[in-house]
C-alpha positions as CSV (number, residue, x, y, z in Angstrom):
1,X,31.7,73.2,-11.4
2,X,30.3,70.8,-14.1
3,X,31.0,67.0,-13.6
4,X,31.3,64.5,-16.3
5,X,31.0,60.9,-17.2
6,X,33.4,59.5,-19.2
7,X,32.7,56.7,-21.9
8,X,33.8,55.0,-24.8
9,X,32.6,53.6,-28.3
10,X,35.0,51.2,-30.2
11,X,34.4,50.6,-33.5
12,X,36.5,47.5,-34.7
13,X,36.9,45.3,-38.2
14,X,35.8,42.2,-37.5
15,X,37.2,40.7,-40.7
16,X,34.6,38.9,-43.3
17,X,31.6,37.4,-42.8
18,X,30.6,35.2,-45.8
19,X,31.8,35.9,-49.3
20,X,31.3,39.8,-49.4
21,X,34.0,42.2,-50.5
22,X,33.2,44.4,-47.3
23,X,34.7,44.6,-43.8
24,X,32.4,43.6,-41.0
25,X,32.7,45.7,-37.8
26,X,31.4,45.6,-34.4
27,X,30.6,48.4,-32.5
28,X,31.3,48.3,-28.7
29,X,30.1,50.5,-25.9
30,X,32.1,51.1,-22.3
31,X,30.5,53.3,-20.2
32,X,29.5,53.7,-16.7
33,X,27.3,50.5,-16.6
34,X,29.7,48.5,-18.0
35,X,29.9,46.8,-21.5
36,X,27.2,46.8,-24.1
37,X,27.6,45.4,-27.6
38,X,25.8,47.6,-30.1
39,X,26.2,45.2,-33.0
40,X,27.9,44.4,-36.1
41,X,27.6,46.1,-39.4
42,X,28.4,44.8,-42.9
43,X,30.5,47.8,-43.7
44,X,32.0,51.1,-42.0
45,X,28.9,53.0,-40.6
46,X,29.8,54.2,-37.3
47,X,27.5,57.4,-37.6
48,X,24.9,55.2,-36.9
49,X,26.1,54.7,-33.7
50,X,27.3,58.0,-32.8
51,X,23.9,59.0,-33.4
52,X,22.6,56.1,-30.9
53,X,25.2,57.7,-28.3
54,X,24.0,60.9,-28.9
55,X,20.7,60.3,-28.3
56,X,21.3,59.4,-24.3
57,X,23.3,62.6,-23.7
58,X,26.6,61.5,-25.0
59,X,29.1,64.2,-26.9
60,X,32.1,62.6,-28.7
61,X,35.4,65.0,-27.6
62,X,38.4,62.8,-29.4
63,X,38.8,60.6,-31.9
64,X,41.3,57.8,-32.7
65,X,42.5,55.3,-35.6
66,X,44.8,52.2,-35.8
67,X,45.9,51.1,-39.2
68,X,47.7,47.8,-39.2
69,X,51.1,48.0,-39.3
70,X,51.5,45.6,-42.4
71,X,49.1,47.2,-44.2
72,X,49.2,51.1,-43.6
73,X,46.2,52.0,-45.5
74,X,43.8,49.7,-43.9
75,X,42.1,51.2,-41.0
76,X,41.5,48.4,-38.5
77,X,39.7,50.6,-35.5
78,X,38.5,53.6,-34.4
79,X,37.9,55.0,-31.0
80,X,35.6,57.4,-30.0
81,X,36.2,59.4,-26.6
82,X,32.9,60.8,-25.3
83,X,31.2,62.4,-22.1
84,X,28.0,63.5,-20.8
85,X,27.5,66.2,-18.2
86,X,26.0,65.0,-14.7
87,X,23.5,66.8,-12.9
């Protein structure tokens, strides 16, 4: 039987940081040791993260989006679902 940890990476706007035209966004990581902040980025880049994930073991299984509901065509997160196998 193959056992799994279970994580999560959530990649949130974070508004404006200065006087750029882009969204900031931090990238959070909950996983089995808790909390880790992975940064923020000037713009939406989360495959630079998914790649960080990856790295330690972790496969992404589902993802999810939330668009603000006053403004449906801005995306205002996105959650990754991920697991690695356990030996």
């Amino acid at each position: 039987m193959t056992r799994w940890q279970y994580a999560r990476l959530e990649y949130r706007s974070a508004g404006t940081l200065g006087a750029d035209r882009f969204m900031d966004w931090d990238a959070v990581f909950h996983g089995p040791d808790g909390v880790e902040r992975w940064g923020t980025d000037e713009r939406f880049d989360d495959l630079r993260h998914l790649n960080r994930a990856g790295e330690s073991g972790w496969q992404a299984y589902d993802r999810g989006s939330v668009f603000l509901h006053t403004e449906p065509y801005r995306l205002h997160a996105v959650t990754y679902s991920m697991r690695r196998r356990v030996a």
